[in-house]
C-alpha positions in Angstrom: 146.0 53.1 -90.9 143.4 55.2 -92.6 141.9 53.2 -95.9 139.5 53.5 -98.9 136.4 51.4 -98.3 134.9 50.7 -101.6 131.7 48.5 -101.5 130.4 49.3 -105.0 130.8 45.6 -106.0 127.9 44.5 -102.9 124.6 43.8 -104.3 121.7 46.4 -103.8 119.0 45.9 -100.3 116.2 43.0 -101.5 118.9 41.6 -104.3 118.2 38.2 -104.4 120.8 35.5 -103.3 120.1 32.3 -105.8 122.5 30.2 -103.5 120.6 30.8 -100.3 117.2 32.0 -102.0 117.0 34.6 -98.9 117.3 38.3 -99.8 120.3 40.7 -99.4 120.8 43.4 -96.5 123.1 45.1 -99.2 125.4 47.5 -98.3 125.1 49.4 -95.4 125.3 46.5 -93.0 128.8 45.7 -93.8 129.7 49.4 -93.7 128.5 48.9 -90.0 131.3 46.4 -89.4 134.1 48.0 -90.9 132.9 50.8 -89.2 133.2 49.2 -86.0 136.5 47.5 -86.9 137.5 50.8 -87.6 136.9 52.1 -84.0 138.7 49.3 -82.4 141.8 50.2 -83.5 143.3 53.1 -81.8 146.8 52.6 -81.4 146.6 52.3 -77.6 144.8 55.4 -77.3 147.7 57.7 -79.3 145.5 57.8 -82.7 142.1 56.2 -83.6 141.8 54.2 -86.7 140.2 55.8 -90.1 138.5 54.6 -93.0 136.5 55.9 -95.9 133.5 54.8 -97.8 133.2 55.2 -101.1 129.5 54.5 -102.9 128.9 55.2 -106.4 125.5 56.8 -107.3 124.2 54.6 -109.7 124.0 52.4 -106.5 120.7 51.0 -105.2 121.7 51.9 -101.7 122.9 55.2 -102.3 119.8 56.7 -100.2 120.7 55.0 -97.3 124.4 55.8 -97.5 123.5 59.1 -97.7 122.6 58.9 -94.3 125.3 57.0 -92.7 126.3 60.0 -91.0 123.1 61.0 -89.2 122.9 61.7 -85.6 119.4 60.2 -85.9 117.8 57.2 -86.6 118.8 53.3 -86.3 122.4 53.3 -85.1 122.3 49.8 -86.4 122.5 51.7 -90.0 124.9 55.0 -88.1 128.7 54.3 -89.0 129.9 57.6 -86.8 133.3 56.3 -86.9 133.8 56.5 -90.5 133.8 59.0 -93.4 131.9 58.3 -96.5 132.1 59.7 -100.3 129.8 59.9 -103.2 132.2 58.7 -106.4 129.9 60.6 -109.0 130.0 59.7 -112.5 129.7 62.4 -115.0 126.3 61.0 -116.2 124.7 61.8 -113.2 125.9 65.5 -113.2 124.6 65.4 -117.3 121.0 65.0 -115.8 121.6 67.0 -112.8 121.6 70.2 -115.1 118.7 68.5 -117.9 116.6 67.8 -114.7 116.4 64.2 -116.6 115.5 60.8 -114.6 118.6 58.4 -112.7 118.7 55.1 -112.2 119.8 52.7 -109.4 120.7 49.2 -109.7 122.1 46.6 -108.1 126.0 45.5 -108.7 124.8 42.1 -109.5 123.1 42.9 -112.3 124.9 45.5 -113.8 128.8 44.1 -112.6 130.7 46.4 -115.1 129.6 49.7 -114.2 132.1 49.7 -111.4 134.7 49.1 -113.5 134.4 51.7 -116.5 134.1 55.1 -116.7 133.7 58.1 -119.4 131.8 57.6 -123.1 132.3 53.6 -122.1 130.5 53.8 -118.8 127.5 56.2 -120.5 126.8 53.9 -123.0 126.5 50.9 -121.1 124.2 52.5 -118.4 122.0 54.2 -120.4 121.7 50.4 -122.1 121.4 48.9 -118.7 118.4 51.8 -117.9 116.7 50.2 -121.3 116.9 46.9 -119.8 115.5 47.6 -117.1 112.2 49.5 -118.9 111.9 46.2 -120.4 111.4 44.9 -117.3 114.7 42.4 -117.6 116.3 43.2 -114.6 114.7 42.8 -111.2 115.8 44.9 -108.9 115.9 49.3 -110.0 114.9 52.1 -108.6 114.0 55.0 -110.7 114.7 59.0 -109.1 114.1 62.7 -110.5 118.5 63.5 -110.6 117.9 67.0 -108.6 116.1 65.1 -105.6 118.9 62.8 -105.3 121.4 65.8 -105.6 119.4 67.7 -103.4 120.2 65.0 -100.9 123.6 64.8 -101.2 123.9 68.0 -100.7 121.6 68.5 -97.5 123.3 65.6 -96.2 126.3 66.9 -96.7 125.1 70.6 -94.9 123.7 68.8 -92.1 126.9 66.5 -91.5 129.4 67.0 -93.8 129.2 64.0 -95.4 129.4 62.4 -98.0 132.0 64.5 -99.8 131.5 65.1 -103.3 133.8 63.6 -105.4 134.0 62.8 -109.8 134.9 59.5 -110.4 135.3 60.5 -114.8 137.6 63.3 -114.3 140.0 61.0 -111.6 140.0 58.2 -114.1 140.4 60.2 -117.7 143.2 62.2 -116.5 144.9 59.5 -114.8 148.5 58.6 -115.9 148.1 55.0 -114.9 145.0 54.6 -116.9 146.3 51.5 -118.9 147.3 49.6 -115.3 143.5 49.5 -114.1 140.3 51.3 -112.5 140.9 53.9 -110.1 137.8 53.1 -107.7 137.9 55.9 -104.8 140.4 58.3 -103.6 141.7 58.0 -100.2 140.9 59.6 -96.6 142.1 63.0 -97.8 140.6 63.0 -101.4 144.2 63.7 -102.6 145.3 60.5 -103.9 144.0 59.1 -107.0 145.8 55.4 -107.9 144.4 52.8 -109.2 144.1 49.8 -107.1 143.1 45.8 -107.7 142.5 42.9 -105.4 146.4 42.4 -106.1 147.2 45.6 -105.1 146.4 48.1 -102.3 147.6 52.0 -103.8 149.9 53.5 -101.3 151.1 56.9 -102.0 154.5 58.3 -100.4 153.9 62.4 -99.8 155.9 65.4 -99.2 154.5 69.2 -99.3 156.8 72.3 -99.8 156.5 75.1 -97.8 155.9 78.1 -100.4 156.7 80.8 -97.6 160.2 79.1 -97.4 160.7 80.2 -101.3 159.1 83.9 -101.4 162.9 85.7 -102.0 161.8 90.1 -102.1 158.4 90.4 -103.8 158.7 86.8 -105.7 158.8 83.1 -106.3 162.6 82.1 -106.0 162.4 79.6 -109.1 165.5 78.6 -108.5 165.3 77.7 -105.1 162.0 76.0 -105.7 163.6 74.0 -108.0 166.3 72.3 -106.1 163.9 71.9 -103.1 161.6 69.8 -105.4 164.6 68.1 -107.0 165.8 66.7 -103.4 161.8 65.8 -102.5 161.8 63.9 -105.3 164.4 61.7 -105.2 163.7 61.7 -101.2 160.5 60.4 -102.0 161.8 57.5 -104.7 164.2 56.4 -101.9 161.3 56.0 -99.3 159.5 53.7 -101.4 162.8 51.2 -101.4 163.1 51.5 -97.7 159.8 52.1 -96.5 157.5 49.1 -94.0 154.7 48.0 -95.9 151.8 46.1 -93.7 151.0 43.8 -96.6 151.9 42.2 -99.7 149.6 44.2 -102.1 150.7 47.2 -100.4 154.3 46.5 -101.3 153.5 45.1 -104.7 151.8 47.9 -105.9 153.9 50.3 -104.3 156.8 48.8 -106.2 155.2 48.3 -109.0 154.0 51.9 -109.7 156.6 53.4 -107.1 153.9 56.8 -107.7 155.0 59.9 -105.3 152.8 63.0 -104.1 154.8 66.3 -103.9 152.6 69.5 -102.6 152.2 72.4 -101.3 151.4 74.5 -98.2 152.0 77.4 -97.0 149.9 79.5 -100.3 148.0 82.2 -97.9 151.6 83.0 -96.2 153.0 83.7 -99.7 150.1 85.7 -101.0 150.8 87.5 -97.6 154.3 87.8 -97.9 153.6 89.1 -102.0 150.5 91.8 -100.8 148.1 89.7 -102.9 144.2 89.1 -101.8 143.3 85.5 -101.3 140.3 86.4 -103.6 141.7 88.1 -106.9 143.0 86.9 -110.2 146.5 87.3 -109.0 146.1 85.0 -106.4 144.9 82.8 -109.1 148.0 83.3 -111.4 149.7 82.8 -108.4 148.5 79.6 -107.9 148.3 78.0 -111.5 152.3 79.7 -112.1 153.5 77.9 -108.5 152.0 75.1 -109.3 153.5 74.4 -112.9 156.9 75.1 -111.8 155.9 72.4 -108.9 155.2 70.3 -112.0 157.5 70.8 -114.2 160.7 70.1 -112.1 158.5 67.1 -110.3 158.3 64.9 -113.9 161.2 66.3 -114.9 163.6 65.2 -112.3 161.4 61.5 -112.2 162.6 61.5 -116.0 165.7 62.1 -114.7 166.1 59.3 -112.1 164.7 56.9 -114.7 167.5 57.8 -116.5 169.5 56.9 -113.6 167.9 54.0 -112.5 165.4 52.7 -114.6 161.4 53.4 -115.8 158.5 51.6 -113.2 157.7 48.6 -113.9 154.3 49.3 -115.5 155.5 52.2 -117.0 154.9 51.2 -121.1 151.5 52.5 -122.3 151.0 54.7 -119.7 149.9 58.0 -120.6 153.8 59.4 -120.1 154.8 56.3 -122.8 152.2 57.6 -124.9 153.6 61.7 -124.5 150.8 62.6 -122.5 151.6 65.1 -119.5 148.7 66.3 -117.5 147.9 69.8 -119.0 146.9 67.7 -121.6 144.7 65.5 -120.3 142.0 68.4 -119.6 141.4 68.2 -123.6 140.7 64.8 -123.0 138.6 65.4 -120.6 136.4 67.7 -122.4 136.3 65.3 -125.1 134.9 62.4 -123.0 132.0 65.0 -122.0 131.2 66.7 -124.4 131.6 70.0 -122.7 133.9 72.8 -122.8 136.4 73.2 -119.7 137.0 77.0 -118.8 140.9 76.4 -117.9 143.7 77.7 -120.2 145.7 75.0 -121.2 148.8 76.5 -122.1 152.0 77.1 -119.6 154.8 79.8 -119.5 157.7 77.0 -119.1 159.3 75.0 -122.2 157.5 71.9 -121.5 159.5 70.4 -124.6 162.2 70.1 -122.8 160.7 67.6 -120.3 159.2 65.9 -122.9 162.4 65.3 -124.3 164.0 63.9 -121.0 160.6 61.5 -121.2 160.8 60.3 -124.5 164.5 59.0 -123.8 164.5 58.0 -120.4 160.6 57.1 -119.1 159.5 57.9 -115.5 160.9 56.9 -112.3 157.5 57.1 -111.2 153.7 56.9 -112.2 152.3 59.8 -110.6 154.3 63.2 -108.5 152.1 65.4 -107.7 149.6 65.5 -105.0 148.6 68.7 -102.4 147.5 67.3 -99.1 145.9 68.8 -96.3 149.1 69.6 -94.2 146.8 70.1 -90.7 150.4 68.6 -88.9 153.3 69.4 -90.6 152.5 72.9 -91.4 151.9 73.7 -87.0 155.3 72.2 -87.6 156.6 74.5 -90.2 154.6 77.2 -89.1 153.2 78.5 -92.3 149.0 78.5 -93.0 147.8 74.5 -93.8 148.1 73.6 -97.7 146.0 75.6 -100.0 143.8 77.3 -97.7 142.9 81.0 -97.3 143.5 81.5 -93.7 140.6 80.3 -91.0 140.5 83.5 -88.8 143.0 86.4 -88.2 143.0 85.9 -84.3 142.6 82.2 -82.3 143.6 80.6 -79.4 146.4 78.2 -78.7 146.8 75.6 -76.2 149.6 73.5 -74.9 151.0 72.4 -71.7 152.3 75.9 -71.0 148.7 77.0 -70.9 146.5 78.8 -73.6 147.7 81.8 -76.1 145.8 84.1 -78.1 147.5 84.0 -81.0 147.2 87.2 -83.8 147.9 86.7 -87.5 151.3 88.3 -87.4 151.2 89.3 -91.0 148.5 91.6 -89.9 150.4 93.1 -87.0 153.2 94.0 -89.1 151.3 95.7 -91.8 149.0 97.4 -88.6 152.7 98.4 -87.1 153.9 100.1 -90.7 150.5 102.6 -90.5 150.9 103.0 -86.3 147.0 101.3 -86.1 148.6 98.4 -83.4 148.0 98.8 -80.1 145.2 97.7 -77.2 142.4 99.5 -78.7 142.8 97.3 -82.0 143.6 94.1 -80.3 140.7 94.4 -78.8 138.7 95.7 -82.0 139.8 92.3 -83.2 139.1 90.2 -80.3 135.4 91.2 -80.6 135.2 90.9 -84.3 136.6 87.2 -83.8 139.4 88.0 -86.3 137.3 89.3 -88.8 138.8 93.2 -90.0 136.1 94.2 -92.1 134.1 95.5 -89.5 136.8 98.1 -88.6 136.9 101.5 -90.7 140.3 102.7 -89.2 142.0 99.7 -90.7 142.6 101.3 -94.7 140.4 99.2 -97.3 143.7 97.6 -99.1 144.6 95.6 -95.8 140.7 94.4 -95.0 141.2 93.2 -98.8 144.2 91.5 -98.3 143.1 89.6 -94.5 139.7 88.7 -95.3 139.0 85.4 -93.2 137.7 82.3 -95.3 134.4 83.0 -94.7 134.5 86.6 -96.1 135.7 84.7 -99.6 133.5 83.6 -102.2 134.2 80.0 -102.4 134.5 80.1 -106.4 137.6 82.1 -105.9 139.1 79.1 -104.7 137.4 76.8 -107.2 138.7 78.9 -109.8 142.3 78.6 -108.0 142.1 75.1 -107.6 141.4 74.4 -111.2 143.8 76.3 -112.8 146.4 74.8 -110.4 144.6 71.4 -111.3 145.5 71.5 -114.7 149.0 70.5 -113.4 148.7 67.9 -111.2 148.6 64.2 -111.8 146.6 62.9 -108.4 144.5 65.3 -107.1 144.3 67.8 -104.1 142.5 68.1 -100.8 140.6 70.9 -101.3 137.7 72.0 -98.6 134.6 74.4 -99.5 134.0 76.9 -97.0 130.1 78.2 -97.4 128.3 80.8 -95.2 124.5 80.9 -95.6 121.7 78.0 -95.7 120.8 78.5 -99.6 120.7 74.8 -101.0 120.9 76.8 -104.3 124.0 78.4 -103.8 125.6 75.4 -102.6 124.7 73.7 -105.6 125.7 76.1 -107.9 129.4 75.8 -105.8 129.9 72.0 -106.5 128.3 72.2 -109.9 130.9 75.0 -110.7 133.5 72.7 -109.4 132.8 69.7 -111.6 132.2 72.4 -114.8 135.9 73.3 -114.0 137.6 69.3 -114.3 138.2 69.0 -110.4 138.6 65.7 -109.2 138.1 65.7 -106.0 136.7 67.8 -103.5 137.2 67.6 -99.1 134.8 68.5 -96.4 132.0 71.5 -96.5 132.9 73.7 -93.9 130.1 76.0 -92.7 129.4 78.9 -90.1 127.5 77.6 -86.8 123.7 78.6 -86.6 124.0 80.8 -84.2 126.9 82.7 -82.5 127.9 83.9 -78.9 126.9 87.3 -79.1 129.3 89.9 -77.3 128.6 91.7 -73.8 126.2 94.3 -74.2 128.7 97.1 -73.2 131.2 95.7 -76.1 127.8 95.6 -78.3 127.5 99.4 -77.7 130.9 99.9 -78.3 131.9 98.0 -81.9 128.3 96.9 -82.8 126.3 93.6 -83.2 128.2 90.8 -84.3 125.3 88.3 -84.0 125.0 87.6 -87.9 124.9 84.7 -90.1 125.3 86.3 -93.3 128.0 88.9 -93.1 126.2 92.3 -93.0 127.4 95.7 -92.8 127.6 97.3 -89.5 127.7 100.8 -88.8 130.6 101.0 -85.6 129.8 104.3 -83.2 132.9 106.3 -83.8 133.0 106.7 -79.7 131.9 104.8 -76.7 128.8 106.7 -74.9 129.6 108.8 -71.8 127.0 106.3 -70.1 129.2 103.7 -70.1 132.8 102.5 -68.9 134.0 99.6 -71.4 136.2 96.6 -69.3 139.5 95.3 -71.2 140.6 92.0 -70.2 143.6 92.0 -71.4 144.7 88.6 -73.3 146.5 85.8 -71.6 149.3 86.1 -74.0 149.7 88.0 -77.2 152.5 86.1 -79.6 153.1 89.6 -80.8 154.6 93.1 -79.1 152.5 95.4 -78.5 153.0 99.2 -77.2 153.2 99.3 -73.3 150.0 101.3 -73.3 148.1 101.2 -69.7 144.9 99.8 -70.9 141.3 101.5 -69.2 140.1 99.1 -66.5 136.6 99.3 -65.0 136.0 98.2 -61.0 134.0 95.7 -60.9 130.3 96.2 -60.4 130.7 100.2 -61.1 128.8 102.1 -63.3 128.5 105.9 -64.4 125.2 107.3 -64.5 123.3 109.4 -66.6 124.4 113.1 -65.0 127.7 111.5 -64.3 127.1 110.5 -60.5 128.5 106.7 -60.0 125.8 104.5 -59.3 127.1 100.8 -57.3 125.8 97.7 -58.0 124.5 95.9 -54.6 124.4 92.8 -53.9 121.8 92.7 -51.7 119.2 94.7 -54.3 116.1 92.6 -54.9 115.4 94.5 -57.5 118.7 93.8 -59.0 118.2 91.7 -62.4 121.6 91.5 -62.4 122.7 90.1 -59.8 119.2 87.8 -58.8 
């Protein structure tokens, strides 16, 4: 069952233990157990356990949990089995950008920074950091803030962990902040509750498949709406009927009854609506979807309260207190003391639900939540969550054998213009997806298919905090980053935390090197050896000199014209003045074949 690990509370490496008099290992030891733990348990081979470690980085150990993920070093201090998490205070991003000094301590002596966060938390470590000047606590460390960023983040190149993630922003604009601390997120970085040693958060999800609701050239509102009306109440009834493992799991659950509706599906409807991943459209797209998500999410919650009464620990929550979460980015802001560049209002009558609030509660304390989808989208067949699509071409496997599988979007906007047929099939296959490379294709459909790795990655910042704005967890958002520029990449996560996000999911980045095509494809299309996309001039025709092979695919999950594709004999070449020149085996001089 995958779980939050928090180990903030653990005191710092050399902390010393007055019952024993012997010094602490601190942290990363026991993340070595529950690492193993975690590897033990693999449900008879079907499904491995998972757990993830969350660290705070005013923690003394935080340098050595930056490393947890190494393929190097002591495996003693490895945990290969587990993900791990920065939980970042906004503090620390304060003197990221004033190149100012961070401290570390150790839990023991400073036991409350765990459990506050905001103005609160600033106030109380900068006091603890004047303690320690005096020379009143024992055990600090002192670090320029950019070096220990600097870390994160090349840790995070080099093995994609630990994910970046804002403690402040999860914990201001949480619903449930009257009910306690929220300490981590969970596996997916999508679910932001509060938890206790009470009570283990459990979060009951569903995800809507926006391709399913795109009626003509728009959002069918009203279908929308009464799909999110029966996920809601789906949802409330799973939490009645639903197994729970363990007592604080069902107490909590119970308790806050919270619900995580979503999305997936967002690059089939920009398909389906002729709008590039990588435009403001695409970002009205998003923030609009979203709030209608919203709106009919809290709305119909209010609306089963109504029905059969307000959570438990529903008084003083931010929804007692008429607080949706639009409103909390204001908050937000405030806590920080820095301007958030998200438009706060919406284009639905919010009143209204506001209304149905005031008179009947909330059903539950938190509805919406996007998460990652990797499953039940293969299942629904749509693109996973809020992802641009990965590449435009791909292989499939399954016990029928393997598939080449082309973004059929593509092929029917290639079929409309009469561009689909062998020759761009294979134009494709040796681009590995990617369009751009290809002049015949017209520039509004290389727009519209760009790959993830042709998008700027603030594009989907930018779409993730508008649609933010909305949502009451958070959502499982990946950064997808081509280059090795540490500078860039910081400037991408520092933009994220300018724009409120809470959370944010794995870095994904292009290999090192690639496989570079056969020579004669080389001569054909051009280089695609590249690890910053370039522009490549394509030779409009293939040189007499050569004969170009075409292995035609295995399967195509598309039709295609019956066009006899060019085959070459094997081992036969045309020469210079025409004359066919064979390849012999038995040639010495032969580098091909010795």
């Amino acid at each position: 069952m995958p779980e939050p690990c928090v180990r903030n509370n653990l005191r710092g490496t050399g902390a010393l233990i007055r019952g024993t008099g012997v010094e602490s290992q601190g942290v990363i030891p026991f993340l070595k157990i529950a690492n193993d733990a975690t590897h033990a348990i693999n449900r008879s081979g079907r499904r491995r356990g998972a757990a993830c470690a969350y660290l705070e980085t005013w923690h003394a150990d935080i340098e050595d949990f930056l490393e947890l993920r190494k393929n190097t070093g002591d495996e003693r201090r490895r945990t290969p089995d587990m993900d791990t998490a920065n939980w970042i205070p906004d503090l620390f991003m304060k003197r990221v950008r004033e190149d100012g000094e961070w401290m570390l301590f150790s839990s023991e002596e400073t036991p409350d920074l765990h459990h506050i966060y905001g103005k609160t938390f600033e106030e109380r470590y900068i006091y603890y950091e004047s303690l320690a000047r005096e020379g009143k606590l024992k055990l600090t460390k002192t670090r320029r803030a950019r070096d220990l960023w600097k870390k994160m983040l090349a840790m995070l190149f080099e093995t994609g962990h630990p994910w970046i993630t804002f403690k402040d922003p999860s914990n201001i604009r949480s619903p449930q902040d009257h009910a306690g601390v929220i300490h981590s997120s969970n596996l997916c970085t999508e679910i932001t509750l509060n938890t206790s040693p009470e009570e283990t958060a459990v979060c009951n999800l569903g995800s809507v498949n926006l391709s399913r609701h795109i009626k003509e050239v728009a959002l069918d509102e009203a279908l929308m709406q009464s799909t999110i009306q029966t996920a809601m109440r789906m949802l409330d009834n799973v939490i009645d009927i639903n197994f729970y493992p363990t007592i604080e799991g069902k107490v909590s659950n119970n308790r806050h009854r919270p619900v995580g509706v979503g999305v997936m599906g967002l690059q089939d409807a920009l398909f389906m609506l002729n709008i590039p991943f990588d435009s403001e459209e695409a970002v009205r797209f998003s923030d609009e979807s979203m709030e209608l998500v919203s709106f009919h999410a809290i709305a119909t919650s209010a609306r089963l309260a109504g029905e059969r009464g307000a959570y438990a620990s529903y008084k003083d929550s931010k929804w007692d207190r008429g607080i949706l979460p639009q409103d909390t980015l204001d908050l937000l802001a405030s806590e920080r003391g820095i301007p958030i560049d998200v438009p706060r209002p919406g284009r639905l009558n919010w009143d209204e639900v506001r209304e149905l609030i005031r008179k009947n509660g909330m059903r539950n304390s938190n509805c919406i939540a996007i998460a990652p989808t990797a499953t039940i989208s293969n299942i629904s067949g749509c693109f996973p969550s809020i992802e641009p699509i990965y590449k435009n071409i791909y292989v499939k496997s399954n016990v029928s054998g393997d598939f080449i599988v082309v973004n059929p979007y593509l092929i029917e906007d290639l079929k409309k213009i009469n561009l689909w047929d062998y020759e761009m099939l294979a134009k494709i296959k040796f681009y590995d997806g990617s369009i751009k490379e290809i002049p015949q294709i017209p520039e509004r459909i290389r727009v519209k298919y760009k790959e993830v790795f042709d998008i700027d990655p603030k594009w989907i910042i930018k779409a993730a905090a508008y649609r933010g704005r909305w949502i009451d967890q958070s959502q499982s958002l990946n950064i997808f980053f081509i280059g090795t520029s540490g500078k860039q990449l910081s400037e991408i996560y520092m933009y994220a935390w300018e724009m409120g996000l809470k959370t944010t999911y794995y870095l994904r980045t292009l290999a090192a090197s690639q496989v570079e095509k056969s020579t004669v494809d080389t001569v054909k299309f051009g280089s695609t050896h590249v690890r910053k996309h370039e522009e490549k001039k394509i030779p409009a025709e293939l040189p007499s000199n050569i004969i170009a092979p075409f292995h035609e695919p295995v399967a195509v999950v598309a039709s295609l014209p019956i066009i006899q594709p060019p085959m070459a004999s094997a081992g036969v070449l045309a020469g210079a003045n025409g004359a066919v020149n064979l390849c012999r085996i038995d040639d010495p001089n032969c580098e091909s074949c010795q």
